[in-house]
N, C-alpha and C positions, 0 to 999 in steps of 0.2 A: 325303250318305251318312254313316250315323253309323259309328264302330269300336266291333266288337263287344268287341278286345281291344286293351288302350292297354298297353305297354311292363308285358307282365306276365312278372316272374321267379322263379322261384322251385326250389330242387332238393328232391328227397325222397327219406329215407334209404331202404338195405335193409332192406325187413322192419316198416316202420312204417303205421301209419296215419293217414294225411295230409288233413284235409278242408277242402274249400272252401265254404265257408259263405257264401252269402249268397240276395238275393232272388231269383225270377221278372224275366229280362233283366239279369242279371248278367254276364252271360260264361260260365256256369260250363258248359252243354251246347258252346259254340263251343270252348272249352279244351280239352273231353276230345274232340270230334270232329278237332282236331289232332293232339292226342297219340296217338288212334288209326288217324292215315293215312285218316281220311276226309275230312278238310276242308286244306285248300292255304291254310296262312295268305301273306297278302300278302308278309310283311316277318319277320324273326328267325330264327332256329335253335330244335330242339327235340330234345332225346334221351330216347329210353326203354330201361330195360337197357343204356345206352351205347349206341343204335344211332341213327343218323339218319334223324328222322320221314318222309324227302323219300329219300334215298338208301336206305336198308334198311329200306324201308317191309313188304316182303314178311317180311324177317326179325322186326318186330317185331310183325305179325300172328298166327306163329306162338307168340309169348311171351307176348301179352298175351290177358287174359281182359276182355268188354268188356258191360255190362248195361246197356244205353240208357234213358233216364226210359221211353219210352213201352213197353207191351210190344211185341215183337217177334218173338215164336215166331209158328210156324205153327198158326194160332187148329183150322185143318181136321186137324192131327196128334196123337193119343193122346199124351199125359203121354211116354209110353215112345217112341212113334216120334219125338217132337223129340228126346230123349236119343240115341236110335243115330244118328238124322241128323246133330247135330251132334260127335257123335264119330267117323265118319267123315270128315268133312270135314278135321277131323285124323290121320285116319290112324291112331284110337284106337279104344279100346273103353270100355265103360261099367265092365268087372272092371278093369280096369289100373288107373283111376283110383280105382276105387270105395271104397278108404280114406280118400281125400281127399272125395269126395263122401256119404259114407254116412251121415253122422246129419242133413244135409238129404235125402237121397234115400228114406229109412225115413221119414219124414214124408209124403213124396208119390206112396209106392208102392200105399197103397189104393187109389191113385185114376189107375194107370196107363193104364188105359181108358179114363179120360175124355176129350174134345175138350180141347185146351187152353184154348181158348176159352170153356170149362165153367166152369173155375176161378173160384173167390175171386181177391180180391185176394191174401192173402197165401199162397194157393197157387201163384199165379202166378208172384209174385216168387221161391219156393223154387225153381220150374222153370227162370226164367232166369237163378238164380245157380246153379244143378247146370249150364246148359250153356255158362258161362260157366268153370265150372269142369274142366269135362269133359277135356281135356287136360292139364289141371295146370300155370298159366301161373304164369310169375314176379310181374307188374304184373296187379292186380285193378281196373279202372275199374268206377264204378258211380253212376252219374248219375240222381242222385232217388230210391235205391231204393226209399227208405221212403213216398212220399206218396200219399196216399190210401190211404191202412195204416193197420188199426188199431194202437190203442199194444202191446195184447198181439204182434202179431207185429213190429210195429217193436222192439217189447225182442230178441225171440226172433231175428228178422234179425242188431240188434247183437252179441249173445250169438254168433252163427258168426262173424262177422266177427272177434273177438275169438280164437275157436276157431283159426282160418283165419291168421290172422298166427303164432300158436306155431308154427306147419309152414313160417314164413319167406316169406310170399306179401308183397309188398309191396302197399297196398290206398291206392289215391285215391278217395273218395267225395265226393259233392255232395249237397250238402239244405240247403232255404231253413230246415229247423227249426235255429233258435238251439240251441235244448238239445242237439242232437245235438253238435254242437260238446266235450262233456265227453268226450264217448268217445272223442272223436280222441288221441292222441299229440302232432300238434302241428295247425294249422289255418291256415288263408289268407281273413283275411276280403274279399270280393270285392266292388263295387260299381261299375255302369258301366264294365263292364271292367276298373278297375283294381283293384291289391290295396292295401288299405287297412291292412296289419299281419300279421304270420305268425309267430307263436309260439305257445308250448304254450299249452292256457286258462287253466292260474293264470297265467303269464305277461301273456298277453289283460290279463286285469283285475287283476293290481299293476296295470297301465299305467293305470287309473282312478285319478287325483288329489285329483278333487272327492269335495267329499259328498255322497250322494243319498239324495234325500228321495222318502217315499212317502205321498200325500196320499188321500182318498175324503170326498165328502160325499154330501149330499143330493139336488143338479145337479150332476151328472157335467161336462156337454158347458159346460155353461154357467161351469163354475169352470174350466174347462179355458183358456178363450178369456181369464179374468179371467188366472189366470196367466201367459200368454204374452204379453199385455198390457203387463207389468209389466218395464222397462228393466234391475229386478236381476237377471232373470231370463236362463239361458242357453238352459236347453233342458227342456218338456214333452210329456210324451207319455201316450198310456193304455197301461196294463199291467194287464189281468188288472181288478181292480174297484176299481183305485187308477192314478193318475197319479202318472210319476215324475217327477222336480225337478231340477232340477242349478242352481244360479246361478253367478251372472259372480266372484262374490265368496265366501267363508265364513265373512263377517262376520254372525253375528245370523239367519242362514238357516230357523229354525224359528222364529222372530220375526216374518220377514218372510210367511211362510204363513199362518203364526195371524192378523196382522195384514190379510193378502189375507180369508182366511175371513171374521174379523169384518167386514170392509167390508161383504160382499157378503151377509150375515145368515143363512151356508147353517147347516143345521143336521147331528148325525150327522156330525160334523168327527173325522177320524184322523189324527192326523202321527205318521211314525216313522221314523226315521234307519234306511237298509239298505242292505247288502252287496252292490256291481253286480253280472251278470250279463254272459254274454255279449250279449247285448242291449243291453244298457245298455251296452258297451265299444262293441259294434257303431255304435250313434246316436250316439254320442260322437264317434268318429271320421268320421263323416258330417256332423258341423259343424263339424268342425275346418278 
């Protein structure tokens, strides 16, 4: 049996947004299914709002607001009947809140009659962060919101998000997008359960040392193989229509490229010294 979470710590301030970054089998839905009183981890302690995940699990259902990767409304309920449903079940209404929910809710209000199950994608997503919201919790979880999202309403998702902590909501999200990672406050990068690093993202990458190198030729797949090949070398990957570089050394490194190239006669040769990414922080720490 593998562990989905291996000795993962970490605290998150009030009022900030905290994200956990990383791939598909990471940990990162097992994480928030504890932290939300759905899942009984084996082994540790966990507080949310100060409350104990295990002992005042009931209390911290009322405080937290919880938007699971997969949808999860009722696909058979109008736009509008998920909203009163799930503000009943708190003991709310949709006007109490509706300052806090209102410039996602005027986006989704032409279309209150529809099936939820009618929706877009990123209609979707507005519906189950209005019912998510619908009580007005302190702790906003939101697990995968943005995938399978376009990038126009991925901005526009971030953009509330952003809205939504000025009103002091404390916000944990998860997304395998690296780039998402800039809009967090501070971030936990995640891998096989464990966390590999949690600081803000310029922080992330000061922590990059090396120099990196960014290469494209002619055979992509084929200069790729030549590279990793090569004993000076630390670490190659594709990125975008270039392969990044890292060597074991920063002696002569755009030397030793040029040098790889001409061996291998590719032609259409780009080398150029650039600035990591989270990404490039992330692989980093994944062969360390």
């Amino acid at each position: 049996m593998v562990a989905a979470l291996k000795g993962v710590s970490f605290t998150v301030e009030r009022g900030e947004i905290f994200g956990i970054i990383g791939p598909d089998g990471a940990g990162k839905t097992s994480l928030f299914r504890i932290l939300t009183t759905l899942l009984l981890a084996e082994s540790g302690n966990a507080w949310v709002d100060g409350f104990d995940v295990i002992k005042d699990y009931k209390e911290i259902r009322n405080r937290i607001g919880y938007m699971p990767g997969k949808f999860s409304l009722y696909q058979d309920l109008s736009v509008q009947e998920n909203l009163e449903f799930f503000a009943t079940i708190f003991n709310t209404t949709i006007e109490k809140n509706y300052e806090l929910i209102k410039e996602i809710y005027l986006q989704i209000e032409p279309f209150k009659e529809r099936k939820a199950g009618q929706l877009s994608g990123g209609m979707k997503q507005k519906l189950a962060l209005c019912c998510a919201l619908i009580h007005k919790p302190s702790v906003l979880f939101l697990d995968e919101p943005t995938t399978g999202v376009d990038a126009v309403s991925r901005k526009e998702f971030w953009d509330m998000l952003h809205r939504l902590k000025l009103q002091g909501i404390t916000i944990l999200v998860s997304t395998a997008y690296m780039d998402e990672a800039s809009l967090c406050d501070r971030v936990a990068l995640i891998q096989k359960g464990e966390i590999l690093s949690i600081n803000t993202p310029e922080g992330i990458i000061d922590q990059f040392e090396k120099p990196l190198w960014a290469i494209k030729a002619n055979e992509m797949y084929k200069l790729m193989n030549a590279i990793k090949n090569d004993p000076a070398v630390e670490s190659c990957y594709p990125f975008g229509q270039y392969h990044h570089v890292v060597f074991k050394t920063q002696e002569n490194s755009k030397q030793k490229l040029e040098n790889l190239a001409k061996a291998g006669h590719y032609t259409d040769v780009e080398i150029e010294a650039i600035k990591p990414n989270i990404e490039d922080c992330f692989m980093a720490l994944m062969n360390d």
